[in-house]
PDB file with one MODEL, atoms N, CA, C and O in Angstrom:
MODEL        1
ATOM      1  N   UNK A   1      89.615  21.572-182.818  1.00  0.00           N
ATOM      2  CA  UNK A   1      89.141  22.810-182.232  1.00  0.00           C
ATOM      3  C   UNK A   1      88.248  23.494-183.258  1.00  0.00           C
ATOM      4  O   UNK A   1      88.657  23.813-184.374  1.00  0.00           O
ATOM      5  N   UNK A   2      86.936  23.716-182.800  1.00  0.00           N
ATOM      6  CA  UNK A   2      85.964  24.727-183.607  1.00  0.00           C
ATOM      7  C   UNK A   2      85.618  25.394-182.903  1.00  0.00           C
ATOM      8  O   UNK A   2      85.484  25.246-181.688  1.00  0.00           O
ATOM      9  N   UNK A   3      85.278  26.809-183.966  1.00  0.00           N
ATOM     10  CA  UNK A   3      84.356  27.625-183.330  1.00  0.00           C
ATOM     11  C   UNK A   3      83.520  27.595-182.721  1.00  0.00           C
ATOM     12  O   UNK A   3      83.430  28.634-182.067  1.00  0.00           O
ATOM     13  N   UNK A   4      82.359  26.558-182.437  1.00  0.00           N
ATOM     14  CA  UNK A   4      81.093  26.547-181.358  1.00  0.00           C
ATOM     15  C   UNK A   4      81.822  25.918-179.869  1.00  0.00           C
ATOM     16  O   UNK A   4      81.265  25.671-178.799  1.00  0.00           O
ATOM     17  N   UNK A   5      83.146  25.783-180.225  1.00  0.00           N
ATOM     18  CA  UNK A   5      83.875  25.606-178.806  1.00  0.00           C
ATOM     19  C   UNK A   5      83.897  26.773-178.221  1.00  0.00           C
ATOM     20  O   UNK A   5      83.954  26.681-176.995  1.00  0.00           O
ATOM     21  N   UNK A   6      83.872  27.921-178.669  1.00  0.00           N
ATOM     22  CA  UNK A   6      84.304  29.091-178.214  1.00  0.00           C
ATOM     23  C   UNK A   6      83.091  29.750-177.743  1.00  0.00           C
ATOM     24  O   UNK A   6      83.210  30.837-177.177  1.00  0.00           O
ATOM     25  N   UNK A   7      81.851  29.191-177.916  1.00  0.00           N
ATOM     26  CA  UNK A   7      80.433  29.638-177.687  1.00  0.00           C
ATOM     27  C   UNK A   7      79.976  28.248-176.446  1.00  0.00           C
ATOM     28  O   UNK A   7      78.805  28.043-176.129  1.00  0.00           O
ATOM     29  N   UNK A   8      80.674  27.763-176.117  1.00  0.00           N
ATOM     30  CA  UNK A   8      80.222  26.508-175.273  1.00  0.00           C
ATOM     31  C   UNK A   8      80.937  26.735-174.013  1.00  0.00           C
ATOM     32  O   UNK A   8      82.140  26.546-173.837  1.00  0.00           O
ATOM     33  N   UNK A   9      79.919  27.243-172.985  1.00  0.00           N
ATOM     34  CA  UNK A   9      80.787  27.574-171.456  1.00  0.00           C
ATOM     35  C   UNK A   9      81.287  26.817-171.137  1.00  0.00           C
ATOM     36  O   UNK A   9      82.403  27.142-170.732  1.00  0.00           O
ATOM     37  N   UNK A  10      80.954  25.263-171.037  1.00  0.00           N
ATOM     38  CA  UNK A  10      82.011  24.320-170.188  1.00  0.00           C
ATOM     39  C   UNK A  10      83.086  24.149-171.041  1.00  0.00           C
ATOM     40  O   UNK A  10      84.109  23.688-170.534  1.00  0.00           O
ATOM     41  N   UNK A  11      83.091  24.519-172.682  1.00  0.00           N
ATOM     42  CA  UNK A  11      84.215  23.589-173.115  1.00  0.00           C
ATOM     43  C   UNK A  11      85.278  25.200-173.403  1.00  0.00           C
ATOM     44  O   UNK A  11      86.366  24.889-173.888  1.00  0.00           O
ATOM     45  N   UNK A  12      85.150  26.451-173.229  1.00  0.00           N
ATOM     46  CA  UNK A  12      85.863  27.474-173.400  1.00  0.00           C
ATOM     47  C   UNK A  12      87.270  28.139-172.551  1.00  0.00           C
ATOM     48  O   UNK A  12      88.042  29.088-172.694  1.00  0.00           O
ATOM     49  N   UNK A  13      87.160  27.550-172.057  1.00  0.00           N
ATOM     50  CA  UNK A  13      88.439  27.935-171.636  1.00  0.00           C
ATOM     51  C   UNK A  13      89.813  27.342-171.394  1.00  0.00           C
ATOM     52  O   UNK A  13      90.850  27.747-170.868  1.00  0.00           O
ATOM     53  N   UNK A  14      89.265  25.797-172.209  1.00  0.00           N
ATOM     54  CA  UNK A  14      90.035  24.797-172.553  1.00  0.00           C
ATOM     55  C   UNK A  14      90.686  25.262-173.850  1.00  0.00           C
ATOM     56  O   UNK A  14      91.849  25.380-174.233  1.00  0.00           O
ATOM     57  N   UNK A  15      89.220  25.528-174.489  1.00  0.00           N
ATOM     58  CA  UNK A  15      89.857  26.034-176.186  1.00  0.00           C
ATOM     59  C   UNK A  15      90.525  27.344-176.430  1.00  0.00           C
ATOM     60  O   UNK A  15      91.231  27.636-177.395  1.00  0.00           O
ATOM     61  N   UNK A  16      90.021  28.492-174.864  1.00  0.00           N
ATOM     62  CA  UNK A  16      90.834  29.427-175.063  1.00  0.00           C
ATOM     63  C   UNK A  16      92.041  29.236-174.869  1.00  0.00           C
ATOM     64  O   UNK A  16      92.720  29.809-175.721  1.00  0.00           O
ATOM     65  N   UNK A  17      92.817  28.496-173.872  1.00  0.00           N
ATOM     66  CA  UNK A  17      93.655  28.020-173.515  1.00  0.00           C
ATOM     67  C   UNK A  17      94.731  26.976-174.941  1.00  0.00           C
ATOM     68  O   UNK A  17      95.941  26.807-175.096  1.00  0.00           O
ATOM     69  N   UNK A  18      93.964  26.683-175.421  1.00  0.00           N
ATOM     70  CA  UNK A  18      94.760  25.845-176.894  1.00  0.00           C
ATOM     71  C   UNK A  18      95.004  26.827-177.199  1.00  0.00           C
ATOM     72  O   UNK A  18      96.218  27.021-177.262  1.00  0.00           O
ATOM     73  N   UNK A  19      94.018  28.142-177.605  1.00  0.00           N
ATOM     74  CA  UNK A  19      94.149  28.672-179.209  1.00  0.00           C
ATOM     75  C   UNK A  19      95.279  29.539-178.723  1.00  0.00           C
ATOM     76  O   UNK A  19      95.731  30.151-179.692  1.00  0.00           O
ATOM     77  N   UNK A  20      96.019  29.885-177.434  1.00  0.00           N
ATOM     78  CA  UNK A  20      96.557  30.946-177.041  1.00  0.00           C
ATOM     79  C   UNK A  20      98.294  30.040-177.205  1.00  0.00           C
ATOM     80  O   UNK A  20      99.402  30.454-177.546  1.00  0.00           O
ATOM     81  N   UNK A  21      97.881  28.935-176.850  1.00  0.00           N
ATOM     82  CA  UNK A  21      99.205  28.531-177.306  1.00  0.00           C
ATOM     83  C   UNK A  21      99.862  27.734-178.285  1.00  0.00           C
ATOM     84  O   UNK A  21     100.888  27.055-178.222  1.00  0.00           O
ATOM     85  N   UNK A  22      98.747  28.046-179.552  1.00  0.00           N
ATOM     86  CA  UNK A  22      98.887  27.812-180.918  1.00  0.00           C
ATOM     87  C   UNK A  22      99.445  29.805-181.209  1.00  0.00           C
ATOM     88  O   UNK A  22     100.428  30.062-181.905  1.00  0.00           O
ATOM     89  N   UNK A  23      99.053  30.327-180.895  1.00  0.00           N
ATOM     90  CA  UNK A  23      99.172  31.666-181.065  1.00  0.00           C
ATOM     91  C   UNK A  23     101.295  31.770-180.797  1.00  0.00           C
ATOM     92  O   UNK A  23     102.211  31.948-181.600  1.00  0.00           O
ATOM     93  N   UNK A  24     101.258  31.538-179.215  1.00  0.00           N
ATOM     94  CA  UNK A  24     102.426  31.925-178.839  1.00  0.00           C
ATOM     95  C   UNK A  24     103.600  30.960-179.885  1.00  0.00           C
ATOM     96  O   UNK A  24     104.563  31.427-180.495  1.00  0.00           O
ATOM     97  N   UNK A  25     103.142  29.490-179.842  1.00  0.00           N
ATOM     98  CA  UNK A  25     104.284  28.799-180.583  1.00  0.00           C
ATOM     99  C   UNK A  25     104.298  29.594-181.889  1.00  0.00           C
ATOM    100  O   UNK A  25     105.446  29.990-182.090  1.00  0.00           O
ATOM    101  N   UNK A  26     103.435  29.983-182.872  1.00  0.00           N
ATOM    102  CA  UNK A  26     103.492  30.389-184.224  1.00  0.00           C
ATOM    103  C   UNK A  26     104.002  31.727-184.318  1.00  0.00           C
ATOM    104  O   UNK A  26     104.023  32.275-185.420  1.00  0.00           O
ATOM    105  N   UNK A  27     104.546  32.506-182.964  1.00  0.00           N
ATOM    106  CA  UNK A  27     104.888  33.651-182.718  1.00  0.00           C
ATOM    107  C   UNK A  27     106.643  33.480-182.446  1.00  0.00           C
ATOM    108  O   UNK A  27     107.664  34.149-182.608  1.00  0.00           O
ATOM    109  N   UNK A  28     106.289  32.300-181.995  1.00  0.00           N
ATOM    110  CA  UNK A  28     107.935  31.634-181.168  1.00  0.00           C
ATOM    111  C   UNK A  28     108.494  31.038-182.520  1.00  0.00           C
ATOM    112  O   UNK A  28     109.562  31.171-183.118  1.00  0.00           O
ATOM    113  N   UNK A  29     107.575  30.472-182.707  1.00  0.00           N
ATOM    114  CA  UNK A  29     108.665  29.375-184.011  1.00  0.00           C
ATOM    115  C   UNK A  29     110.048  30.208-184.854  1.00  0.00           C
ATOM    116  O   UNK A  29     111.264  30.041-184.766  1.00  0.00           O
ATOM    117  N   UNK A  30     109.381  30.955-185.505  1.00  0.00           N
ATOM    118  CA  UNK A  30     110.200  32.159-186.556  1.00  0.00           C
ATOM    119  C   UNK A  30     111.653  32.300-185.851  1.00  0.00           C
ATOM    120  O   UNK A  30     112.688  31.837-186.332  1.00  0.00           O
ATOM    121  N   UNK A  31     111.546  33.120-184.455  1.00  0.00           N
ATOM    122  CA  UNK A  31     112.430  33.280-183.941  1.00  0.00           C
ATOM    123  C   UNK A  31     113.691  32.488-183.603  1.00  0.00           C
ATOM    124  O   UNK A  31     114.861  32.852-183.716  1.00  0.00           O
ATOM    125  N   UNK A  32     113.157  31.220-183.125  1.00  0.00           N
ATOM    126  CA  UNK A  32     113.987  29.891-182.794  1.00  0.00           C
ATOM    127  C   UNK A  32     114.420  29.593-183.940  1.00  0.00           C
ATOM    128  O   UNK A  32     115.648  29.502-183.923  1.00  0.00           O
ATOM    129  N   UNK A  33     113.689  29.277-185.548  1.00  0.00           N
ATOM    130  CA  UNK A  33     114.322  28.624-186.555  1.00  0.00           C
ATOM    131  C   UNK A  33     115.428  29.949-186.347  1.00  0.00           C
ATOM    132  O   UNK A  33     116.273  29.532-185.556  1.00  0.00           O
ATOM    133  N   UNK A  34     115.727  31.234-186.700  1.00  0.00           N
ATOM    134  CA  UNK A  34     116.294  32.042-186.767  1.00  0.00           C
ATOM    135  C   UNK A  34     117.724  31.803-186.440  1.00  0.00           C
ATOM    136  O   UNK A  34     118.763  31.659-187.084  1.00  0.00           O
ATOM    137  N   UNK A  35     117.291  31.822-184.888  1.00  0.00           N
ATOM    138  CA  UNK A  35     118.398  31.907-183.554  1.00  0.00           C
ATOM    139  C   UNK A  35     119.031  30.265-184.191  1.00  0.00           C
ATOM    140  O   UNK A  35     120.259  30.346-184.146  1.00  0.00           O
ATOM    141  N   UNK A  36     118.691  29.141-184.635  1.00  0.00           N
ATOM    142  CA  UNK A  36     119.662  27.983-184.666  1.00  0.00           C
ATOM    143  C   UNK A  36     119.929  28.032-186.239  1.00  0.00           C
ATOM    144  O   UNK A  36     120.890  27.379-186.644  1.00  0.00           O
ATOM    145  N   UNK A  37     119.209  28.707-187.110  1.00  0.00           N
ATOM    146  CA  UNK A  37     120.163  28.407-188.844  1.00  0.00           C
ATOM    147  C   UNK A  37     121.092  29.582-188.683  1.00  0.00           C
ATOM    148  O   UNK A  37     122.123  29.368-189.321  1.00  0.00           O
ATOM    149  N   UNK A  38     121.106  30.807-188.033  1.00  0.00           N
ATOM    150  CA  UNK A  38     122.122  31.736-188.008  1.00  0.00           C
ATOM    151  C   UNK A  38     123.711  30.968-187.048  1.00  0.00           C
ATOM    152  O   UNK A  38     124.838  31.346-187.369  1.00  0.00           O
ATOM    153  N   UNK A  39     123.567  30.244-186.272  1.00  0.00           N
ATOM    154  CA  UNK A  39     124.812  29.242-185.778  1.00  0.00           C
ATOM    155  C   UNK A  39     125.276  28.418-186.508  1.00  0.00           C
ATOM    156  O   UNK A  39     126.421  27.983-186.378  1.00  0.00           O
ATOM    157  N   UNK A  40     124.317  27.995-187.568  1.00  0.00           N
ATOM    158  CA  UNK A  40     124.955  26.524-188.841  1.00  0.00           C
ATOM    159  C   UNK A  40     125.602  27.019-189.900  1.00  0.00           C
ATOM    160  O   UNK A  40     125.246  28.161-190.191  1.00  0.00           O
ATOM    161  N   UNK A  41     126.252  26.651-190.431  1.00  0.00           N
ATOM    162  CA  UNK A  41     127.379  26.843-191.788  1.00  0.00           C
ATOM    163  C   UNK A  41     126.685  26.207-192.637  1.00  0.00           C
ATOM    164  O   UNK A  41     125.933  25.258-192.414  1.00  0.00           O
ATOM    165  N   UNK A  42     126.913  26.700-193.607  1.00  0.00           N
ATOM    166  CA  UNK A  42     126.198  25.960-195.122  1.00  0.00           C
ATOM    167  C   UNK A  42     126.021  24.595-195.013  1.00  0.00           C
ATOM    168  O   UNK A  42     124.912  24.061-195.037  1.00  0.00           O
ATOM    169  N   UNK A  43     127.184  23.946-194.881  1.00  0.00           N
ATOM    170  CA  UNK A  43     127.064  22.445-194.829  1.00  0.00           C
ATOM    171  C   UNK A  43     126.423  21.763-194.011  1.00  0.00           C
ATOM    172  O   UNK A  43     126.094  20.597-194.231  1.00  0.00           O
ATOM    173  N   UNK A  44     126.033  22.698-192.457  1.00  0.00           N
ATOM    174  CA  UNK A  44     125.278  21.779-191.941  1.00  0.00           C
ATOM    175  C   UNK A  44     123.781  21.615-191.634  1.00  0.00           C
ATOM    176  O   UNK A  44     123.030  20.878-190.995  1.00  0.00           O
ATOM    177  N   UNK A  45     123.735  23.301-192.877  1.00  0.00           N
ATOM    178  CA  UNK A  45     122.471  22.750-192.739  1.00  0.00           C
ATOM    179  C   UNK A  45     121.760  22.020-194.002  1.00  0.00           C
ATOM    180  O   UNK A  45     120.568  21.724-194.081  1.00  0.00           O
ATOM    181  N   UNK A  46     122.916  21.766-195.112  1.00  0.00           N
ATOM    182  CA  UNK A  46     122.181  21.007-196.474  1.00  0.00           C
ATOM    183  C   UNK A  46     122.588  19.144-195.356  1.00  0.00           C
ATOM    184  O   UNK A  46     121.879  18.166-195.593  1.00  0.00           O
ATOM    185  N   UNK A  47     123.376  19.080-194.629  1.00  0.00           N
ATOM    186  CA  UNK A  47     123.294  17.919-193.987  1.00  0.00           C
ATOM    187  C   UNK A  47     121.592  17.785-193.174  1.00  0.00           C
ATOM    188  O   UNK A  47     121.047  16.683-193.230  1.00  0.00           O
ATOM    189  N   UNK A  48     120.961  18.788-192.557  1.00  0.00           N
ATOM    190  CA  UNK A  48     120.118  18.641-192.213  1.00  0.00           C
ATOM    191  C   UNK A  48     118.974  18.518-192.744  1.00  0.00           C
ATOM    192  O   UNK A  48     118.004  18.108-192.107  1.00  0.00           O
ATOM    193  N   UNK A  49     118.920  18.926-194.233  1.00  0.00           N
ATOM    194  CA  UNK A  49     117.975  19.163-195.179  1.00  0.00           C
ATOM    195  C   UNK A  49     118.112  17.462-195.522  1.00  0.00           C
ATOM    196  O   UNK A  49     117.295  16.850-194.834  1.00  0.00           O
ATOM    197  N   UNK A  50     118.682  16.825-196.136  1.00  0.00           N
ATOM    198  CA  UNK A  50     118.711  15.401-196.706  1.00  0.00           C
ATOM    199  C   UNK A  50     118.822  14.690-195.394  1.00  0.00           C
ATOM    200  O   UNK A  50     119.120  13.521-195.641  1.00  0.00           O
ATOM    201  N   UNK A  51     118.712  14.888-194.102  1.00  0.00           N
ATOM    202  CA  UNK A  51     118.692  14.044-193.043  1.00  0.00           C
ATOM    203  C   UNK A  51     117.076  14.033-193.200  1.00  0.00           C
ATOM    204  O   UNK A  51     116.542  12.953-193.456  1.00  0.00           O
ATOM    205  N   UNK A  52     116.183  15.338-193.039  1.00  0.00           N
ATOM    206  CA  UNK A  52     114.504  14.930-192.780  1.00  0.00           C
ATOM    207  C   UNK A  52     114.229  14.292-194.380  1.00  0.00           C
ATOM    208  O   UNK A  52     113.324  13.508-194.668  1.00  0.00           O
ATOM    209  N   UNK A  53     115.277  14.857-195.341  1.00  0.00           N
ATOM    210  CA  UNK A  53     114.364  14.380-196.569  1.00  0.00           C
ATOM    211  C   UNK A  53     114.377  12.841-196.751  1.00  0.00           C
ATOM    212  O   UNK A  53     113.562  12.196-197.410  1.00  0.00           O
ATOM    213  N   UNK A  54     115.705  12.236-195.884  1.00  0.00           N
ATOM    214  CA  UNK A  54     115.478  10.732-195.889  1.00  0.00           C
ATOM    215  C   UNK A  54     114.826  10.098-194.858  1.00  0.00           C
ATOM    216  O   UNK A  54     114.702   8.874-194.838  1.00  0.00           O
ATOM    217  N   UNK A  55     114.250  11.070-193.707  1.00  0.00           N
ATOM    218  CA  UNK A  55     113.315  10.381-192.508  1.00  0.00           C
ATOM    219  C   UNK A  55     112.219  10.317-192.445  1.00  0.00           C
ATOM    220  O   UNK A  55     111.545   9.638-191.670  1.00  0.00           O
ATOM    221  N   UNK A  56     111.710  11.398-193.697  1.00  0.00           N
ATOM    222  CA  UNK A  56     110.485  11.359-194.480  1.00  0.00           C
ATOM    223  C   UNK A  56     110.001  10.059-194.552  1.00  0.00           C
ATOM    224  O   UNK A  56     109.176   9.470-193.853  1.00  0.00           O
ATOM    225  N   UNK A  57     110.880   9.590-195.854  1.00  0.00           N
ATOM    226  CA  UNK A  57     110.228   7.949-196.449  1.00  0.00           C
ATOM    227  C   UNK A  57     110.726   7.104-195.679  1.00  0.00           C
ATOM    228  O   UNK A  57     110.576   5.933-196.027  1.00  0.00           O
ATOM    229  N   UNK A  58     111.496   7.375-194.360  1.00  0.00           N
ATOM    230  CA  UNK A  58     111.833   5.924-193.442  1.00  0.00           C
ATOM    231  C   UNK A  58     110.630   5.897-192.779  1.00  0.00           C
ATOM    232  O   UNK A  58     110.221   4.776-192.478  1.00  0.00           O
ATOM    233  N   UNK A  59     109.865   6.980-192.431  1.00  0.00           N
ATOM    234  CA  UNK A  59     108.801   6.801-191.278  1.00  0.00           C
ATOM    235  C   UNK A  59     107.376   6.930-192.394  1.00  0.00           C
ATOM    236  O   UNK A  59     106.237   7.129-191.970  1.00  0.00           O
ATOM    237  N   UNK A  60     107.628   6.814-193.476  1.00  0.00           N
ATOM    238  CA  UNK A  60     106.259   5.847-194.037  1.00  0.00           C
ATOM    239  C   UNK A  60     106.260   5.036-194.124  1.00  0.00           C
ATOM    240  O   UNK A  60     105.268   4.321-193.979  1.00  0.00           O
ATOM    241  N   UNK A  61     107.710   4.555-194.498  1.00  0.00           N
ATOM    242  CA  UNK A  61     107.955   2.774-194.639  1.00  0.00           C
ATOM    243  C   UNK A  61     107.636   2.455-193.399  1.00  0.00           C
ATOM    244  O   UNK A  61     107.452   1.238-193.373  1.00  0.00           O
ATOM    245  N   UNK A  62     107.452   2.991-192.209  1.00  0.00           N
ATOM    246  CA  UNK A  62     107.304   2.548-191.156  1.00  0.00           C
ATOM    247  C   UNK A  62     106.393   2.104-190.841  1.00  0.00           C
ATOM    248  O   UNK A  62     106.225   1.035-190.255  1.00  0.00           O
ATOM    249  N   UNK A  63     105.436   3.083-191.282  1.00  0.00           N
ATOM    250  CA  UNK A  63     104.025   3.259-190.513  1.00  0.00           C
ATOM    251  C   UNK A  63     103.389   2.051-192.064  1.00  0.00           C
ATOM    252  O   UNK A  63     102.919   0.988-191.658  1.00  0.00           O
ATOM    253  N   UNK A  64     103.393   2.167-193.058  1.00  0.00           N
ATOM    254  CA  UNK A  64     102.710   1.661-193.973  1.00  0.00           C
ATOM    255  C   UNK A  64     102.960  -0.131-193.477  1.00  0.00           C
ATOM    256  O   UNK A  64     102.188  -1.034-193.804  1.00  0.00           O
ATOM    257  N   UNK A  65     104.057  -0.288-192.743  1.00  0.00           N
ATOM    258  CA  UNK A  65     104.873  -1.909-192.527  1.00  0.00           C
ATOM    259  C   UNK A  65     103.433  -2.002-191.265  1.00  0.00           C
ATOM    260  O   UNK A  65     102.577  -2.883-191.180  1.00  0.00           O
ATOM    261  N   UNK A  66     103.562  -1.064-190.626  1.00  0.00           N
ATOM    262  CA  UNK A  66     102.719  -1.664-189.501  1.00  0.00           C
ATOM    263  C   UNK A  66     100.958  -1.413-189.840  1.00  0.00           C
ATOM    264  O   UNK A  66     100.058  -1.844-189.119  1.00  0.00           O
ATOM    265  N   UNK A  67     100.755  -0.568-191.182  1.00  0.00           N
ATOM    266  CA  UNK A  67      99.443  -0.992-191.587  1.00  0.00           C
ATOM    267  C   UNK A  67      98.994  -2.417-191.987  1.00  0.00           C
ATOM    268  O   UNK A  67      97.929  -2.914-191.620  1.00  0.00           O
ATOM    269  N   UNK A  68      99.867  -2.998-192.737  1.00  0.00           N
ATOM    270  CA  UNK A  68      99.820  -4.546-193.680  1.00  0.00           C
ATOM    271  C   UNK A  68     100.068  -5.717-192.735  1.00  0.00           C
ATOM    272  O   UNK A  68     100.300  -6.839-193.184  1.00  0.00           O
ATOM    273  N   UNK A  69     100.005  -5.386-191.039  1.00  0.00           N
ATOM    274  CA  UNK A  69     100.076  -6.041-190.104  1.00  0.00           C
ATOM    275  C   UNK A  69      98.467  -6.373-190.367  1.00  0.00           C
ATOM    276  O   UNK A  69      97.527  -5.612-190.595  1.00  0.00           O
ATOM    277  N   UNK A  70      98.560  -8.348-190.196  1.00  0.00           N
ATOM    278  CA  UNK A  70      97.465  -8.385-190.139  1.00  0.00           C
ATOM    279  C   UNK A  70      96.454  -8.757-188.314  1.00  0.00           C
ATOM    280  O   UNK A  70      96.861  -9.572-187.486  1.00  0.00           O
ATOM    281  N   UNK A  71      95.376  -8.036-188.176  1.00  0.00           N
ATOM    282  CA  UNK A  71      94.907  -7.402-186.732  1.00  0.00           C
ATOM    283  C   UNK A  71      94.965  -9.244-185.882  1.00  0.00           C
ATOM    284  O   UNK A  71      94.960 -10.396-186.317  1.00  0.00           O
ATOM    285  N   UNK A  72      94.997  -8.830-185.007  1.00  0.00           N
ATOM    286  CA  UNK A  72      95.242 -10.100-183.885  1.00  0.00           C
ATOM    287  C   UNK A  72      93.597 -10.178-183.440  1.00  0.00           C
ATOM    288  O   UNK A  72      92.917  -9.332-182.859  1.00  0.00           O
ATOM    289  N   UNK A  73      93.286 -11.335-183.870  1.00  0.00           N
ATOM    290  CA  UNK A  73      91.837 -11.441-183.241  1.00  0.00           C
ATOM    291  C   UNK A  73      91.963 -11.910-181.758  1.00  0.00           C
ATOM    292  O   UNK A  73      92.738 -12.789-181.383  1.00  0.00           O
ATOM    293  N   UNK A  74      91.055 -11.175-180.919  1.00  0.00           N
ATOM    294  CA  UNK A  74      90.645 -11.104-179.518  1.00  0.00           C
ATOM    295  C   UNK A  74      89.851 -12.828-178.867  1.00  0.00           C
ATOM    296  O   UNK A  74      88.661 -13.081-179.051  1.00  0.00           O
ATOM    297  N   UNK A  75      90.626 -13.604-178.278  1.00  0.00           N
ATOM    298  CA  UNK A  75      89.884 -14.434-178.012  1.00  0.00           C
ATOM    299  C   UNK A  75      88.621 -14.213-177.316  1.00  0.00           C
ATOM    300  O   UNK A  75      88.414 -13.445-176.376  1.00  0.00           O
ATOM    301  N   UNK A  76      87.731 -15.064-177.964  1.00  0.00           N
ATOM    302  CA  UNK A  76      85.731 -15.433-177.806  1.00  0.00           C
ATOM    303  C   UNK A  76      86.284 -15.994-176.452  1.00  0.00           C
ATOM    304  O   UNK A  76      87.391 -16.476-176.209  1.00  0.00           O
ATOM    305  N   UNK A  77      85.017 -15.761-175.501  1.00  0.00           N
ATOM    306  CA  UNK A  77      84.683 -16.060-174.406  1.00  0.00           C
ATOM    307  C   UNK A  77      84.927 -15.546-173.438  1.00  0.00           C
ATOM    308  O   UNK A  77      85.578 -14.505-173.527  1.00  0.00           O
ATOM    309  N   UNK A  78      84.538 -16.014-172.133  1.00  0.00           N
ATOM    310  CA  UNK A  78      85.162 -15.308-170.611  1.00  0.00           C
ATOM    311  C   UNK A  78      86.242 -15.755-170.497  1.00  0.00           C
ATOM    312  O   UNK A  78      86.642 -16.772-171.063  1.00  0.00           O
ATOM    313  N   UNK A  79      86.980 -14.936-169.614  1.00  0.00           N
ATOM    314  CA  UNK A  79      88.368 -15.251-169.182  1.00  0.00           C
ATOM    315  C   UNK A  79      88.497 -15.476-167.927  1.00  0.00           C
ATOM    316  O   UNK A  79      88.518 -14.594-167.068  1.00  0.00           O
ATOM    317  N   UNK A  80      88.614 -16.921-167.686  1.00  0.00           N
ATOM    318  CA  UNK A  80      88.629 -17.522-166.355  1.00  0.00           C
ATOM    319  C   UNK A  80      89.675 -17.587-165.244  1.00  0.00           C
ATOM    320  O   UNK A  80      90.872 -17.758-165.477  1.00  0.00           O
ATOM    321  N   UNK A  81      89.224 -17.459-164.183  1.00  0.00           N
ATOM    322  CA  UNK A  81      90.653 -17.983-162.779  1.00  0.00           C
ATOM    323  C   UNK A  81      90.474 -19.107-162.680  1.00  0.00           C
ATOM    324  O   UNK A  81      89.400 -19.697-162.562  1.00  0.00           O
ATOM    325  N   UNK A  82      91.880 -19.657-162.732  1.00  0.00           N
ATOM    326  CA  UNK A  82      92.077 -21.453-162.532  1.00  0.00           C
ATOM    327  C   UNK A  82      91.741 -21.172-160.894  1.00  0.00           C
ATOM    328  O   UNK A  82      91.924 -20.300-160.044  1.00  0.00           O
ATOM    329  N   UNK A  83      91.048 -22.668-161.053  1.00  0.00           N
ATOM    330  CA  UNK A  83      90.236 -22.905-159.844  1.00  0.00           C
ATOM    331  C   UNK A  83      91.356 -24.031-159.286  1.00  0.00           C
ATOM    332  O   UNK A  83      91.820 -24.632-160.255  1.00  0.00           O
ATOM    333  N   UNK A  84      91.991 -24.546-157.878  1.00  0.00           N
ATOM    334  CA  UNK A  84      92.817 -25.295-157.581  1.00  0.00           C
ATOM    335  C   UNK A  84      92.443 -26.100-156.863  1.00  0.00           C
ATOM    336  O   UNK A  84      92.288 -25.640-155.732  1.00  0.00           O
ATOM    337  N   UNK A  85      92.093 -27.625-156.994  1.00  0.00           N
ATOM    338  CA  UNK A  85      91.635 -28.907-156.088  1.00  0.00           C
ATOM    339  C   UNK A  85      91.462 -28.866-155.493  1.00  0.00           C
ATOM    340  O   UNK A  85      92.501 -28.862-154.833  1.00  0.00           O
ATOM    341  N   UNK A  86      90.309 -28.778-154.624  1.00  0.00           N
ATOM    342  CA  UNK A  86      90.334 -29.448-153.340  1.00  0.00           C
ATOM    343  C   UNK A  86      90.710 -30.382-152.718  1.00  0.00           C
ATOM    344  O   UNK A  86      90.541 -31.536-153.114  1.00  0.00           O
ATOM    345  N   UNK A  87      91.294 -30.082-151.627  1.00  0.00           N
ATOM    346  CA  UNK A  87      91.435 -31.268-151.125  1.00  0.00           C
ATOM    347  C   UNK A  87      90.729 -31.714-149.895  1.00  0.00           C
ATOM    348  O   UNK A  87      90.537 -30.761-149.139  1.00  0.00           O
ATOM    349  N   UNK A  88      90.272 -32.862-149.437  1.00  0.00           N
ATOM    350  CA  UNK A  88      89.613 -33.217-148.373  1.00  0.00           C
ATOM    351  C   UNK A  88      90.254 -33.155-147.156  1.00  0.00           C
ATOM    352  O   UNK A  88      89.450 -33.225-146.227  1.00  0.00           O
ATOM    353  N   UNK A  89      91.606 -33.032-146.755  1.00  0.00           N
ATOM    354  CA  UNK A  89      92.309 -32.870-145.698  1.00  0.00           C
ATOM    355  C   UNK A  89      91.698 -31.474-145.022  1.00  0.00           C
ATOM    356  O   UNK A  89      91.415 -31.466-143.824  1.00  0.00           O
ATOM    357  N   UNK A  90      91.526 -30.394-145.787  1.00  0.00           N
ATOM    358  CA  UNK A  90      91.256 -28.497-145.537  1.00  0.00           C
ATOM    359  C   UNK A  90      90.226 -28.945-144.693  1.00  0.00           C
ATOM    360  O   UNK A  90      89.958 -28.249-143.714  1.00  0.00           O
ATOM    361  N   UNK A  91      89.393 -30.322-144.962  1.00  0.00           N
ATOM    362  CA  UNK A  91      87.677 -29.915-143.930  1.00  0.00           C
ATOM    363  C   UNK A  91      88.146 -30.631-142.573  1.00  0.00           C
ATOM    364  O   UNK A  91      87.535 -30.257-141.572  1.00  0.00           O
ATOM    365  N   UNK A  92      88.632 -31.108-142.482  1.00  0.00           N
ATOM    366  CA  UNK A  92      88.697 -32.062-141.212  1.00  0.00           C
ATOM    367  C   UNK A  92      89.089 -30.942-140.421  1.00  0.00           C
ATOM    368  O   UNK A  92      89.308 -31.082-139.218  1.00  0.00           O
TER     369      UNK A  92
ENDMDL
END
């Protein structure tokens, strides 16, 4: 999202429409973290703290495993419909 979105009639009211609910979530967020760490007890939320801090490096190991994938080359040529015998009986 850029600013010359906001100067571009066809594309504005798409972007007004984002920026309003980048607005509301960043208005909402605060509240919600609030409303669920005021229900947790100490412990559950240092359990929750070392749960993302170890899902962190599981989901790079993740993503980095499926970078070092090496790419599947696309078979060359057309891709044909099997054509099925004729047979000489069909003309008679």
């Amino acid at each position: 999202m850029e600013f010359r979105d906001f100067t571009d009639p066809d594309r504005f009211v798409a972007t007004a429409f984002k920026a309003m609910c980048i607005i509301f979530a960043l208005a909402l967020i605060p509240n919600l973290l609030l409303a669920i760490f005021s229900q947790l007890s100490l412990l559950e939320m240092l359990i929750g703290v070392l749960f993302f801090l170890l899902l962190s490096p599981a989901a790079y190991l993740v993503w980095r495993a499926r970078q070092d994938r090496p790419e599947r080359r696309e078979r060359r040529g057309a891709e044909r419909t099997p054509v099925l015998p004729v047979s000489e009986d069909d003309y008679e």
